[in-house]
C-alpha angles and dihedrals in degrees: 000000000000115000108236103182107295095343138058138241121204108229144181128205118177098205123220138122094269136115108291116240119175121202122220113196132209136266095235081062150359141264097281086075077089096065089101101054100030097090099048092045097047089051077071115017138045095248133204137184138178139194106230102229121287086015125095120341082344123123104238103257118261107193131029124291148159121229090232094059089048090059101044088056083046083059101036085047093064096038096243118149107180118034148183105234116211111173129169111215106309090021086058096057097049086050092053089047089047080050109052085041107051103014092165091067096050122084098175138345127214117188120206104195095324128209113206131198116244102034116123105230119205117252117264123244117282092235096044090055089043084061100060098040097069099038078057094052099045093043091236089155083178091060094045088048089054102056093047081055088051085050112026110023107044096145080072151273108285122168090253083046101054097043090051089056095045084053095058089047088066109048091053103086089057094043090052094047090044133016118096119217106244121219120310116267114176096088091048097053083106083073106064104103104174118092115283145200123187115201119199134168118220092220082062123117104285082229096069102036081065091053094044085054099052094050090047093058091042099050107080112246100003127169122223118206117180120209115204117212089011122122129180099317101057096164084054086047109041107005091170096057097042089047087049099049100045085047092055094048088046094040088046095047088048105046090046 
């Protein structure tokens, strides 16, 4: 357990003299999303992963805080300086603000369906919202699940999917009460300097395909990887692909 202010994150690190990589997961789960890829990339790399408060093996947050912050006191606490960002959605969006505000540490980034602060996101459909209204009102946790699966999870509702998504479930009372939304983003993405890849499944939100695209023409440089057959959990989806393709942005950087 990190301390993180007043609170506590639950956090992995593998350990090793390799390049460090830190893994962000995504607000429609929890770190071990990562359970796929985690004994291939620590072969290579030193590895670490953490649960973002109330989700996973993480305490639900007291007091206010910013994910950023959060991650800055993950990396303080072991000690790492320069560091190879991976982040799913959510935890996208917290790499490319630890990026544009510290670009020194940050050696590349690869974005796995990344969100981003400051972009203004349609409205969702009245009847999708009434929907979930009511399942939150009448705790039904299974009906809330399935209609993250309708709208996150299209490629289908395996165990590991569904888990990921309950999860997520539970650590959003806390998240609501507490977190605090770091500094928009969005408008800054010309900044990012460090090599970049964008990952993004075809069977995602069209919302935020549109979104993806648009980082990924913003961000200098960026490569855009699309993934067929692939929705909101692509470690879960096509673990090879994403492994191979985190170890060829770390490798690259390091040999150059």
């Amino acid at each position: 357990m990190v301390p993180v202010g007043n609170d506590k994150v639950w956090a992995q690190d593998s350990g090793g003299r390799g390049p460090v990589v830190v893994l962000s997961h995504p607000g429609v789960g929890d770190s071990r999303v990562w359970d796929p890829v985690w004994p291939a990339l620590t072969q290579a790399c030193r590895v670490i992963r953490y649960d973002v408060r109330g989700y996973g093996r993480s305490p639900a947050a007291t007091r206010n805080y910013t994910r950023l912050g959060d991650l800055r006191e993950v990396l303080s606490h072991f000690g790492v300086d320069r560091v190879h960002l991976v982040g799913c959605s959510m935890g996208g969006a917290t790499s490319i603000d630890l990026a544009l505000a510290e670009p020194h540490r940050v050696e590349t980034l690869t974005l796995l369906c990344p969100g981003v602060t400051g972009y203004t996101w349609p409205d969702e459909p009245p009847e999708l919202i009434a929907e979930f209204e009511a399942l939150d009102a009448a705790g039904d946790v299974d009906g809330i699940v399935d209609v993250y699966q309708r709208m996150w999870a299209a490629a289908g509702p395996t165990p590991e999917v569904l888990e990921q998504l309950r999860s997520a479930v539970r650590a959003e009372p806390s998240a609501e009460q507490f977190e605090q939304e770091d500094e928009p983003a969005f408008d800054r993405l010309y900044d990012l300097h460090m090599p970049t890849v964008l990952m993004l499944g075809d069977l995602d939100r069209p919302v935020l395909i549109a979104c993806d695209e648009e980082m990924a023409r913003r961000i200098p440089g960026c490569q855009l990887i699309w993934m067929p057959g692939v929705d909101h959990l692509p470690p879960l989806r096509e673990p090879a692909l994403v492994t191979r393709t985190i170890l060829d942005q770390v490798l690259r950087s390091s040999r150059g």
